[in-house]
MIPA-273460 format. One line per 8 residues: number of its first residue (from 0); their letters; for each residue z, y, x of N, C-alpha, C. Coordinates in Angstrom, 1 decimal. Atoms other than C-alpha are relative to their C-alpha. Layout:
// MIPA-273460
NUM	A	Z/Y/X/Z/Y/X/Z/Y/X  ...
This chain:
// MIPA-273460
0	XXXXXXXX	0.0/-1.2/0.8/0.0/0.0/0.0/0.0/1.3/0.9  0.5/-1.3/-1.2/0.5/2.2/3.2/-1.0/0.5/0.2  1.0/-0.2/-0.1/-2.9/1.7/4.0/-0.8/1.3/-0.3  0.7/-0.7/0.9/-4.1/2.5/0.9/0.2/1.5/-0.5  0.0/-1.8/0.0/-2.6/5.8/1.1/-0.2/0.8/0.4  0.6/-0.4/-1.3/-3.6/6.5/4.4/-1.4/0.3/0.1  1.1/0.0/0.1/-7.1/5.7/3.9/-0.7/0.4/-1.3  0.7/-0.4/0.8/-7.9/6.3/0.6/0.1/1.6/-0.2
8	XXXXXXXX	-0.1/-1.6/0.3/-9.4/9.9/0.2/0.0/0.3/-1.5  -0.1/0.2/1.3/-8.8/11.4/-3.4/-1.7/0.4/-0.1  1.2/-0.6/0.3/-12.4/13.2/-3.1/-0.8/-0.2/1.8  0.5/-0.1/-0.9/-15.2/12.9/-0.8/-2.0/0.2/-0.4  1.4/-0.1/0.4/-19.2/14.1/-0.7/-0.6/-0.4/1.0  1.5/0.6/-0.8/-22.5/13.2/0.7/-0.9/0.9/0.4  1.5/-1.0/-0.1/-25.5/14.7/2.7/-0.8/-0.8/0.8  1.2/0.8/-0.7/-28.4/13.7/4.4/0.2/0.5/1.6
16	XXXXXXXX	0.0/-0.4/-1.8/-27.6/15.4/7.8/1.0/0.9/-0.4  -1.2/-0.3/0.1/-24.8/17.2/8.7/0.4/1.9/-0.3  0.0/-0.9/0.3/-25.6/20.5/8.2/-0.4/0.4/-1.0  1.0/0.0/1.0/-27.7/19.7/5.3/0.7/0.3/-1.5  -0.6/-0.1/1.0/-26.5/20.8/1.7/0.4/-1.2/-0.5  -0.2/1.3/0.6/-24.1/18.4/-0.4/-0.6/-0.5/-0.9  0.6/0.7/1.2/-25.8/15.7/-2.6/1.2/0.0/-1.0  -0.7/0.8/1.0/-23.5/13.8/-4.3/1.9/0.9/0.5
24	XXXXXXXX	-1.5/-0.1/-0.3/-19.2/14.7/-4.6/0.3/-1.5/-1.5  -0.6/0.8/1.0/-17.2/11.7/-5.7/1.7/0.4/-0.4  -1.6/-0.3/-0.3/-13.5/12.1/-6.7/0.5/-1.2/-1.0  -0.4/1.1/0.4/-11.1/9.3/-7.4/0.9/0.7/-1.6  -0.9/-0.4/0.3/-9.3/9.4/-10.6/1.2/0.6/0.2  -1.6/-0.5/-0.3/-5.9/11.7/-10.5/0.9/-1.5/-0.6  -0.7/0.7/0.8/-4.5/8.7/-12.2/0.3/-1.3/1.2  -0.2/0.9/-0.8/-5.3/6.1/-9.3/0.6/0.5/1.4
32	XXXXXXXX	-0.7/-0.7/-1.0/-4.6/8.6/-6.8/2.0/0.3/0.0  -1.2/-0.3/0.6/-0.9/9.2/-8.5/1.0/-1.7/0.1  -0.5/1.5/0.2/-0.4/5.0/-8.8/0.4/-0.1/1.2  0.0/0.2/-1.5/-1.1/4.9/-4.9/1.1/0.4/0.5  -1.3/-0.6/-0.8/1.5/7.6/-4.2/1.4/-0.9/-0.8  -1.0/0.0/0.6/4.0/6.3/-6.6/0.4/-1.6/0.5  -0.2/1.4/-0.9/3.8/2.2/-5.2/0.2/0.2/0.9  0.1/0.2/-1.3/3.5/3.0/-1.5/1.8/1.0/-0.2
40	XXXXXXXX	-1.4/-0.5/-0.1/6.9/5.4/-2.5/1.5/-1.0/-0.6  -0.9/1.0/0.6/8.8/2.3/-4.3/-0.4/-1.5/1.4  -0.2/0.6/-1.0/7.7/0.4/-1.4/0.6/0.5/1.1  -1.2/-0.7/-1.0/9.3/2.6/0.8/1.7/-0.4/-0.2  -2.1/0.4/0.5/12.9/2.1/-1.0/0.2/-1.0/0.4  -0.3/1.8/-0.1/12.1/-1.8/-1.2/0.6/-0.1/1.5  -0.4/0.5/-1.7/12.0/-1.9/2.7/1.3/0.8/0.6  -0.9/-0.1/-0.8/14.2/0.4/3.4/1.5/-0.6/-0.5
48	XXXXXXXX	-0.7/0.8/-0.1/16.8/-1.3/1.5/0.2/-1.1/0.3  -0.4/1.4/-0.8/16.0/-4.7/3.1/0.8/0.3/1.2  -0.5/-0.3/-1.4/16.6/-3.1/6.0/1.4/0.3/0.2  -1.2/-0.5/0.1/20.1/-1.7/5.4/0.9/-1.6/-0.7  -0.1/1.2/0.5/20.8/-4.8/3.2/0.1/-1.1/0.9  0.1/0.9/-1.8/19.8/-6.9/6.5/1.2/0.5/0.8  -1.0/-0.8/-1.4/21.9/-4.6/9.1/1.3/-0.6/-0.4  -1.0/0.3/0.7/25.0/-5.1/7.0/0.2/-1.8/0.0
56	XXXXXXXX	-0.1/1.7/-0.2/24.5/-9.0/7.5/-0.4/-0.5/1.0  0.1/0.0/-1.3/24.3/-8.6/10.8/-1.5/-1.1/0.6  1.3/-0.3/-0.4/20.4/-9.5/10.8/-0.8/1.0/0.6  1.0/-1.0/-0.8/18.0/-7.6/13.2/-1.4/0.2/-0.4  1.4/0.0/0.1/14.8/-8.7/13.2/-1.0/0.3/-1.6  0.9/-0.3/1.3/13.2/-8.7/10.0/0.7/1.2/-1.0  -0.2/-1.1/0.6/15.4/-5.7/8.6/-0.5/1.3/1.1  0.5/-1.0/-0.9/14.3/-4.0/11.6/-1.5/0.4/0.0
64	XXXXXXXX	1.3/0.1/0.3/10.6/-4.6/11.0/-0.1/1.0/-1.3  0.1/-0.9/1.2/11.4/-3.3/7.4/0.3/1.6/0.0  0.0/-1.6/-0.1/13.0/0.0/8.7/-0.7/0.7/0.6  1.2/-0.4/-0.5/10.2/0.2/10.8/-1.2/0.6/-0.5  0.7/-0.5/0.8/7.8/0.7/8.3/0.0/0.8/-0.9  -0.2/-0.6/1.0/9.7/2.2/5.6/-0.1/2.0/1.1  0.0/-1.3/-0.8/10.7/5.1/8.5/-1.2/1.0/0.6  1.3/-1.1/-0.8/7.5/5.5/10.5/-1.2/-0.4/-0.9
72	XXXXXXXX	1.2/0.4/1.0/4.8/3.7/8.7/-0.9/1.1/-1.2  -0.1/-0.4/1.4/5.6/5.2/5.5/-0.3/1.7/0.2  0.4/-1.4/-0.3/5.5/9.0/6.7/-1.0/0.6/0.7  1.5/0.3/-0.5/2.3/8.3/9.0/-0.7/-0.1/-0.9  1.2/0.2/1.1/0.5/7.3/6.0/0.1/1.9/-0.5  0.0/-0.9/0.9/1.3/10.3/4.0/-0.2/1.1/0.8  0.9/-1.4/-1.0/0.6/12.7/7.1/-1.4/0.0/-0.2  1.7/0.0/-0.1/-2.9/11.0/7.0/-0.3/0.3/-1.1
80	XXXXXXXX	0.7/-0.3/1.1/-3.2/11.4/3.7/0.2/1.6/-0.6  0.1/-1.9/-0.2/-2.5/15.3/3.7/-1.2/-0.2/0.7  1.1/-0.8/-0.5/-4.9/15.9/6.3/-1.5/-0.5/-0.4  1.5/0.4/0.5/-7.7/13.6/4.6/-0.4/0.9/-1.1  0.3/-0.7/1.2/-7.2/15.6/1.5/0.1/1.4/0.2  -0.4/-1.2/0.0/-6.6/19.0/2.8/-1.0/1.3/-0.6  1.1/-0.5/0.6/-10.1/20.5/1.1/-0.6/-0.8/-1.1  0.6/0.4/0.5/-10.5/18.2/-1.3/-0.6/0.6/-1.3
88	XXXXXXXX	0.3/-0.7/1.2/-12.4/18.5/-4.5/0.5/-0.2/-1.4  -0.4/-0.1/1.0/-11.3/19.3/-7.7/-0.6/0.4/-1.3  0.6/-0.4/1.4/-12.5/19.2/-11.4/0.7/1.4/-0.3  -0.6/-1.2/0.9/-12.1/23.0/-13.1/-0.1/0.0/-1.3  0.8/-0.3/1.5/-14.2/22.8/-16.0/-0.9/-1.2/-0.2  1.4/1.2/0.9/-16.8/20.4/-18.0/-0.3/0.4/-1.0  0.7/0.0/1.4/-19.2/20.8/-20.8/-1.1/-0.8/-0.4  0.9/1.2/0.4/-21.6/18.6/-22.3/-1.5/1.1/0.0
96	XXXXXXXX	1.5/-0.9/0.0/-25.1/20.5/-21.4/-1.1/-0.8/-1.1  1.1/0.2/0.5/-28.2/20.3/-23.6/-0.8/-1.0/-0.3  0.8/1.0/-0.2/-29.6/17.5/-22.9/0.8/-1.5/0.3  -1.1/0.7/-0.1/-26.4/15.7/-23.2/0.8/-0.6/0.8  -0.5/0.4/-1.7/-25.2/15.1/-19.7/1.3/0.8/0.1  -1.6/-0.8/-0.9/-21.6/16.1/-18.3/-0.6/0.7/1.3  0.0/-0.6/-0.9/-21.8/18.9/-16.4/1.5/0.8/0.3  -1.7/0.0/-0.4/-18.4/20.2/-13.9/-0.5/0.9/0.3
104	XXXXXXXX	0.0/-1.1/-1.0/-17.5/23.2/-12.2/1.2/-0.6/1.2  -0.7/0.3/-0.9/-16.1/22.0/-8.9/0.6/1.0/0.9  -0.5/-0.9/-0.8/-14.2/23.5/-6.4/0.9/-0.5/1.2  -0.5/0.6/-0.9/-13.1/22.7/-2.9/0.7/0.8/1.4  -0.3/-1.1/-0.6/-10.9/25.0/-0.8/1.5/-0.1/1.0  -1.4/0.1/-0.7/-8.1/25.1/2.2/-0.3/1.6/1.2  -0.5/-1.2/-0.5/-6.9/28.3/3.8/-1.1/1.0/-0.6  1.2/-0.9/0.4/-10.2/30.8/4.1/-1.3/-0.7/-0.3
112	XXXXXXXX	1.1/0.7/0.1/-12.9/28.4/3.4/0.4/-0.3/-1.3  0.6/0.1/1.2/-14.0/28.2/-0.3/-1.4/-0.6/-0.1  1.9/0.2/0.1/-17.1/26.1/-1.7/0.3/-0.4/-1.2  0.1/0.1/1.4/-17.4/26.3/-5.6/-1.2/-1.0/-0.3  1.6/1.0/-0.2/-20.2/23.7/-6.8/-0.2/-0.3/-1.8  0.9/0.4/1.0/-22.6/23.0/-10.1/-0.5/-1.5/0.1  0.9/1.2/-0.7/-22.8/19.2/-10.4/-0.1/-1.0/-1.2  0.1/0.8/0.9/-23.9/16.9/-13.0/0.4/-1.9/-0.1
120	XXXXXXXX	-0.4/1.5/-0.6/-22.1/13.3/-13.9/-1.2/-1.2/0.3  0.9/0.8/-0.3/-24.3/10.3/-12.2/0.5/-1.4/-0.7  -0.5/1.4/0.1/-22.0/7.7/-12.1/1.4/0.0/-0.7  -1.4/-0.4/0.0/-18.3/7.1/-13.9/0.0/-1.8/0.1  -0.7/1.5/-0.2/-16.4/4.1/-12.7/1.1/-0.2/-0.8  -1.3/0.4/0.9/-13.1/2.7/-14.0/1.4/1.1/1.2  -0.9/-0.7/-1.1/-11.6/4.3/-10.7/-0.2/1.5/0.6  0.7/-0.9/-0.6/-14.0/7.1/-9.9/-1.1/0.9/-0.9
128	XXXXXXXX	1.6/-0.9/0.4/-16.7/9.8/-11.1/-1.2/0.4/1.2  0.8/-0.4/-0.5/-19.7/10.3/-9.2/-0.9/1.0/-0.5  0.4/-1.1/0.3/-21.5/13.7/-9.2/-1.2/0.1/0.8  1.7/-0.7/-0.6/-25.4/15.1/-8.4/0.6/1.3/0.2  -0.6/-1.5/-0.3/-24.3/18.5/-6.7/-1.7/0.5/-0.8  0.7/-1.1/0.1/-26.9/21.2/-8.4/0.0/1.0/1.3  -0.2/-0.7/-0.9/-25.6/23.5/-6.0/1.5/0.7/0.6  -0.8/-0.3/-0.3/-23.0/25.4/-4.2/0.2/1.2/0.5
136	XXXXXXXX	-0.7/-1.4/-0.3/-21.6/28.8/-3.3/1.3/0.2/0.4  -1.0/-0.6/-0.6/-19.2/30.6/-1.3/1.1/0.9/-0.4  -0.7/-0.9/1.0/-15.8/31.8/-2.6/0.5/0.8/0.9  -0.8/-0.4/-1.2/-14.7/33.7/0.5/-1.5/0.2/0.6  1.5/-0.8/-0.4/-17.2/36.1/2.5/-0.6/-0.9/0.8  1.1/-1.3/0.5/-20.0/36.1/2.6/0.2/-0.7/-1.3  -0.2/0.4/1.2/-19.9/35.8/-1.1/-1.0/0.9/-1.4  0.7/-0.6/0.7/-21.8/37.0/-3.7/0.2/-0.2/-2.1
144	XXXXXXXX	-0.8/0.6/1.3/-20.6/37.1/-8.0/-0.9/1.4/-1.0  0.6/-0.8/0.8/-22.1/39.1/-10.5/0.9/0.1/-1.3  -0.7/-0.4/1.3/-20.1/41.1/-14.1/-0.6/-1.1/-0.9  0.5/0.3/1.5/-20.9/38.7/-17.0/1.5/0.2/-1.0  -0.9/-0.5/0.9/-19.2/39.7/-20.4/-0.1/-1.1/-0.9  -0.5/1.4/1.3/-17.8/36.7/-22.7/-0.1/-0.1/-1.4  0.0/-0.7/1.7/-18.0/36.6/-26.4/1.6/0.1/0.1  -2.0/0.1/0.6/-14.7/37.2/-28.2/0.6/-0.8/-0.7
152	XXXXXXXX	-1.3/0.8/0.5/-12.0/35.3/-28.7/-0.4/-1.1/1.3  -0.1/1.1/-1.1/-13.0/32.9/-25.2/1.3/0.4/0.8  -1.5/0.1/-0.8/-9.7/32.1/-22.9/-1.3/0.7/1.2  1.5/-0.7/-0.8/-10.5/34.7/-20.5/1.0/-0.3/1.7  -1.0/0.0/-1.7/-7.6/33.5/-17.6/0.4/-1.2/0.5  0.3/1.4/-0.4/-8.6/30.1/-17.0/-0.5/0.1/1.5  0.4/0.0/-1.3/-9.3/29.6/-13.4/-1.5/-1.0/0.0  1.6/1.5/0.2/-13.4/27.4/-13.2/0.1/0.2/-1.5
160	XXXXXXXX	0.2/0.4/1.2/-15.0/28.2/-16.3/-1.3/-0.8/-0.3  1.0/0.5/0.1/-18.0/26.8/-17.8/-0.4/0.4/-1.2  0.0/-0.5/1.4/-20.1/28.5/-20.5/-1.6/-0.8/-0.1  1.5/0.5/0.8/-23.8/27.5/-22.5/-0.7/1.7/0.4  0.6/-1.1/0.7/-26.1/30.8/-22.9/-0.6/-0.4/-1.4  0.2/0.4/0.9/-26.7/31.1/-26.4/-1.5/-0.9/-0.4  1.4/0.7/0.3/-30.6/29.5/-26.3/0.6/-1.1/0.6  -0.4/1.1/-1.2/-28.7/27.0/-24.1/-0.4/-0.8/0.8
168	XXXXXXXX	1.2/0.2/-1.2/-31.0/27.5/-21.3/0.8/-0.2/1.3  -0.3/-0.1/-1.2/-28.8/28.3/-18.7/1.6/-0.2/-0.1  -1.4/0.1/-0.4/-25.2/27.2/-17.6/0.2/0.7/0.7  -1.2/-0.8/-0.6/-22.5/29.9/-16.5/1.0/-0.6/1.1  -1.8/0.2/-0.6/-19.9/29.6/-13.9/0.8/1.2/0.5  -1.1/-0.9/-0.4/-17.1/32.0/-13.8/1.2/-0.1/0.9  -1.2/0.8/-1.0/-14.4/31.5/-10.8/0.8/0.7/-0.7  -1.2/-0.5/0.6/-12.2/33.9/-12.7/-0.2/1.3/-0.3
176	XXXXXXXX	0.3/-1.4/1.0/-11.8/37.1/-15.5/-1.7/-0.4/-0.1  1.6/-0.4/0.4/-15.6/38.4/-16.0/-0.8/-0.4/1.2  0.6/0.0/-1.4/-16.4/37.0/-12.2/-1.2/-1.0/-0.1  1.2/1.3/0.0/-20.1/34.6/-12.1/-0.2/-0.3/0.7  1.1/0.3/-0.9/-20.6/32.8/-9.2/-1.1/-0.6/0.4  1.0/1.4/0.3/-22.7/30.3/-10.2/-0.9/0.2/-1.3  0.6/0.9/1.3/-25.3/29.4/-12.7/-1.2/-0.8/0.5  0.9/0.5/-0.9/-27.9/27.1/-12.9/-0.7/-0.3/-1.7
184	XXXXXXXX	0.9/0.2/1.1/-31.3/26.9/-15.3/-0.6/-1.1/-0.1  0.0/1.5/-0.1/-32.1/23.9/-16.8/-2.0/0.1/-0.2  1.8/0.1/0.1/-35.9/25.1/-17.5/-0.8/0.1/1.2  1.1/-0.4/-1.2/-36.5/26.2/-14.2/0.3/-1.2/1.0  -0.4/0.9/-1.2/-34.4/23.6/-12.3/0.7/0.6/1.0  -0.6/-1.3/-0.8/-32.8/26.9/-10.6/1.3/-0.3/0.0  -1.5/0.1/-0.8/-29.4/27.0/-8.9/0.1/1.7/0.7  -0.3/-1.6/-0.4/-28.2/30.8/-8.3/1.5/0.3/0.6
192	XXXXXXXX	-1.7/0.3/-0.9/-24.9/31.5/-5.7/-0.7/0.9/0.6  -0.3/-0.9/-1.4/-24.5/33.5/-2.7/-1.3/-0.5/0.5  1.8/0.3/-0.7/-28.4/33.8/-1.0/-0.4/0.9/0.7  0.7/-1.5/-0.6/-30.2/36.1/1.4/-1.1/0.2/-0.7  1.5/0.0/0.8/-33.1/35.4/-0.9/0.8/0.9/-1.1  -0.4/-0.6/1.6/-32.7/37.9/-3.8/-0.1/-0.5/-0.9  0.8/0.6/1.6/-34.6/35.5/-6.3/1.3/-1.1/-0.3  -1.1/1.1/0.1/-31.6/33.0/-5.4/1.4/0.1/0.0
200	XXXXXXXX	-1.3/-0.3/0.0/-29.0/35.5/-5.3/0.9/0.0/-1.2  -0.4/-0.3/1.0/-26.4/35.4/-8.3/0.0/1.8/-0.6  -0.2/-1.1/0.2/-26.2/39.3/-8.3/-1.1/0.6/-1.4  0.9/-0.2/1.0/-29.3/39.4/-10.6/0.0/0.1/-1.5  -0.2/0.7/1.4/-28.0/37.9/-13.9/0.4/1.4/-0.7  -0.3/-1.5/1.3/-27.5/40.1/-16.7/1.6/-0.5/-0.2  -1.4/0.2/0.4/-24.1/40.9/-17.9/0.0/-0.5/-1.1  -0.1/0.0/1.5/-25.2/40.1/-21.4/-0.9/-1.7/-0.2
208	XXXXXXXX	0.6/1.5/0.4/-26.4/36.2/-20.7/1.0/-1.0/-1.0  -1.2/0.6/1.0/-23.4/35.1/-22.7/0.0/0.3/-1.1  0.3/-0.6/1.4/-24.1/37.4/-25.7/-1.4/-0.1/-0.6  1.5/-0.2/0.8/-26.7/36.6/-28.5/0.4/0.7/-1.4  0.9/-1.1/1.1/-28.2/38.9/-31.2/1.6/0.4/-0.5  -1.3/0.0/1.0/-24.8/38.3/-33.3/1.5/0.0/0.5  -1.3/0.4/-0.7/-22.1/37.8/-30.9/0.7/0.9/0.6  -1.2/-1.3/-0.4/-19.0/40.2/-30.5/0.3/-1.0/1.3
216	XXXXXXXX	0.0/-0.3/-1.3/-18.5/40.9/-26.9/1.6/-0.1/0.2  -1.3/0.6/-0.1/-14.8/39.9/-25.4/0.1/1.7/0.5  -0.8/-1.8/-0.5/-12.9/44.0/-25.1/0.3/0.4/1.2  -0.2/-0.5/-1.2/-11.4/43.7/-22.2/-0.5/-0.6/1.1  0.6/0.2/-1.4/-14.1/41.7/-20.0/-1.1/1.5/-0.2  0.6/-1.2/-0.1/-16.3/45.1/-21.3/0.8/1.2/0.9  -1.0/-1.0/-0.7/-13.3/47.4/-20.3/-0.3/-0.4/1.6  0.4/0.8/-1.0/-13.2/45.6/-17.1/-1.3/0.4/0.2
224	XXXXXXXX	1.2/-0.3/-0.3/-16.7/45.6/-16.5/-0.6/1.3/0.8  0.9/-0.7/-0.1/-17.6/48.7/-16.8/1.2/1.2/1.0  -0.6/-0.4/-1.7/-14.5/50.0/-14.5/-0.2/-0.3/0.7  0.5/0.7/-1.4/-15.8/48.0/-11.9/-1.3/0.5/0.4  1.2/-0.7/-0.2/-19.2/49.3/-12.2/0.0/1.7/0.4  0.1/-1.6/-0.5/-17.7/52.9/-12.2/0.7/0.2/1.6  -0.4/0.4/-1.1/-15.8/51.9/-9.1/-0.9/0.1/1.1  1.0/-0.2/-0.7/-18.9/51.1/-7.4/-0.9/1.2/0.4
232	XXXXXXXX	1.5/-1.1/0.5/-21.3/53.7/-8.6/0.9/1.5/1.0  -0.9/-0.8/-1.0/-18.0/56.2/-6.9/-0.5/0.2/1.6  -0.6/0.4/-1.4/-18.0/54.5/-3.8/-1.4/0.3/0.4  1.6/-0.4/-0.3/-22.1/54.9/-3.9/-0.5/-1.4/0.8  0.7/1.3/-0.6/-22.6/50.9/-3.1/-0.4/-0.8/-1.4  1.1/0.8/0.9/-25.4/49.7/-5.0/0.2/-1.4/0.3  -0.2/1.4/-0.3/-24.8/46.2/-3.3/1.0/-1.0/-0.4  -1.3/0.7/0.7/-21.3/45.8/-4.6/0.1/-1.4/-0.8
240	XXXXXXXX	0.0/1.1/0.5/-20.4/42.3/-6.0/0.3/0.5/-1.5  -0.5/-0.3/1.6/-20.7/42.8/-9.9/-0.7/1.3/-0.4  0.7/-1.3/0.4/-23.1/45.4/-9.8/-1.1/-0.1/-0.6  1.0/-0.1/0.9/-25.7/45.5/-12.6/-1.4/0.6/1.0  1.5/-0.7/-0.2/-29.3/45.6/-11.7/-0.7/0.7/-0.8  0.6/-1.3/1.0/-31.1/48.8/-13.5/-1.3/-0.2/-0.6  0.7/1.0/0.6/-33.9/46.4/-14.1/0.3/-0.4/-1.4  -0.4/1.1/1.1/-31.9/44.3/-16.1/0.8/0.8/-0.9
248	XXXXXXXX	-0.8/-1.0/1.0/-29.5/46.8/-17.9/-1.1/0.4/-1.0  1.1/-1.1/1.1/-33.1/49.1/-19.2/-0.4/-1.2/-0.9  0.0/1.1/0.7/-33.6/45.2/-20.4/0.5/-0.1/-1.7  -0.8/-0.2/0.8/-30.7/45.1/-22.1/0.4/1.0/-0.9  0.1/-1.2/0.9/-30.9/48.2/-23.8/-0.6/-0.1/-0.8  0.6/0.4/1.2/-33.5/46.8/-26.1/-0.1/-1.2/-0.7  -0.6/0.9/0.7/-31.3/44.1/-26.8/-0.2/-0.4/-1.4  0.1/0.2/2.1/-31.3/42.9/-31.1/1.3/0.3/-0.2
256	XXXXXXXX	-1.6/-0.2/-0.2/-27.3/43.2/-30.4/0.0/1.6/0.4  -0.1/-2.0/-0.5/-26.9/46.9/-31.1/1.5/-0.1/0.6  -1.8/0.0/-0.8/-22.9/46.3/-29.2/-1.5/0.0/1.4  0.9/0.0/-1.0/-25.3/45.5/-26.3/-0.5/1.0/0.7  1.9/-1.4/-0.1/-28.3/48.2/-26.5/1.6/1.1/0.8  -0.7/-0.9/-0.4/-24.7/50.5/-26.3/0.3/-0.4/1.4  -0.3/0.5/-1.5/-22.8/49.0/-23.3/-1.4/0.2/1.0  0.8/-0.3/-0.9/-25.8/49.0/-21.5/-0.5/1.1/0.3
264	XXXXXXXX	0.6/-1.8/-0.9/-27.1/52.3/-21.6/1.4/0.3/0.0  -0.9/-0.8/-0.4/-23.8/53.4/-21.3/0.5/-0.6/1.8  -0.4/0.4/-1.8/-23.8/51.2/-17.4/-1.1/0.5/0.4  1.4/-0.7/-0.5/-27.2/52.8/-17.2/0.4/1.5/0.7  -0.5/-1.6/0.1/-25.6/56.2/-17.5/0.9/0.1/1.6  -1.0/0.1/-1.3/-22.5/55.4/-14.7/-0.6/0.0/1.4  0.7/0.3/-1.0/-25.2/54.1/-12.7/-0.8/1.5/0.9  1.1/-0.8/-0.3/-27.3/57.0/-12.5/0.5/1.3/0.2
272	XXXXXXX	-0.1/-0.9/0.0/-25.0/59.4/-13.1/0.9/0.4/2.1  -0.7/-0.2/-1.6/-23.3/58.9/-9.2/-1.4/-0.7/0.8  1.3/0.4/-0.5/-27.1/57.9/-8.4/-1.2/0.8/-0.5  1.2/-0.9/0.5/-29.4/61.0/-9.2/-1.2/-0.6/0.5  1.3/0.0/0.2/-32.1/59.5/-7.7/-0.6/-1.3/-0.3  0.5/1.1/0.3/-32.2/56.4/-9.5/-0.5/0.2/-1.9  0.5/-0.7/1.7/-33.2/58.8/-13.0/-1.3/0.0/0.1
């Protein structure tokens, strides 16, 4: 049972070379991961009371073997098994996409190193889930996240969210509040995150891919929003993470969602008005 605590990782992914994007992330049940720690820790008591139980009956050897393991064995394992797991990955979110497939929002993170990920279920075992990474993005610089605004009444302080857009073209990922770092299109086969490519950068997405024609807008990811936008527009950095493209806002302005058509010319306005020469 030592071993198995020592060696089994709770999460682990796949690539084709070593610098090459992840394919696959598997992660073991929390449930078999939980059994492992909770046996290999009732095996610890067992031995160490033979051992004690032995000493007292003026036996050596075989109680000595037992405190041998329970002492060093037993705390070896669980070192290795910290440092195997010290990044592992973790379910946030799931929704059942379009086409009726489980899709997660993953997340895998130790000290400054963050990697968020879009991955659809392949495989589910009795012990395990296997995942197709879509793709992956950086939660820690360089990083890249774009404003989207929620409908109302969604839980808005969930850490990994996962949304539909209403034609339920495109899956959302929010790491947290109105934050997107992720989405990925199911028409195009697109994956959008942190990119030097613009066409692949998240920053592009509309704030209003969450809202259709009919749908009230969540108050205070707009509030929000659009102090962050004025924040920017201050500071005079167009590049800012969460900064509306003037593209996509003049877009949005001729939204069918008159809530919309407003907010947006009103980020039009912030935009332009600490940006005279973008009138």
């Amino acid at each position: 049972m030592f071993l198995s605590l020592a060696f089994i990782p709770h999460s682990w992914s796949t690539r084709n070379e070593v610098s090459a994007p992840v394919q696959t992330i598997t992660i073991v049940h929390p449930s078999v991961s939980h059994t492992i720690l909770v046996l290999a820790l009732c095996s610890f008591v067992l031995l160490l009371a033979i051992g004690i139980f032995g000493f007292k009956r003026k036996k050596f050897l075989g109680p000595g073997v037992a405190c041998l393991l329970a002492l060093v064995v037993f705390p070896a394992s669980c070192g290795k098994s910290v440092v195997n797991n010290l990044a592992e990955w973790t379910t946030e979110a799931e929704i059942k996409g379009p086409d009726g497939r489980t899709y997660y929002f993953l997340d895998s993170s130790f000290l400054q190193g963050q990697t968020m990920a879009i991955a659809r279920l392949k495989e589910r075992t009795t012990f395990t889930k296997r995942m197709e990474v879509l793709g992956t993005t950086n939660g820690d610089e360089p990083r890249s996240w774009a404003s989207v605004i929620r409908p109302a009444g969604t839980r808005v302080k969930d850490y990994g969210q996962l949304y539909l857009s209403p034609d339920k073209s495109i899956l959302i990922g929010l790491r947290n509040d109105f934050k997107c770092y992720m989405s990925y299109d199911w028409q195009k086969d697109k994956f959008l995150g942190n990119s030097d490519e613009e066409s692949d950068d998240i920053k592009g997405i509309s704030p209003f891919v969450l809202i259709g024609s009919n749908t009230e807008m969540n108050s205070s990811d707009v509030k929000e929003v659009t102090d962050h936008v004025k924040s920017c527009a201050q500071n005079k950095n167009s590049h800012c993470n969460g900064y509306p493209k003037l593209p996509v806002l003049e877009k949005a302005s001729r939204d069918p969602n008159p809530r919309v058509r407003v907010v947006a010319k009103e980020l039009m306005e912030i935009i332009k008005s600490d940006n005279p020469n973008m009138r």
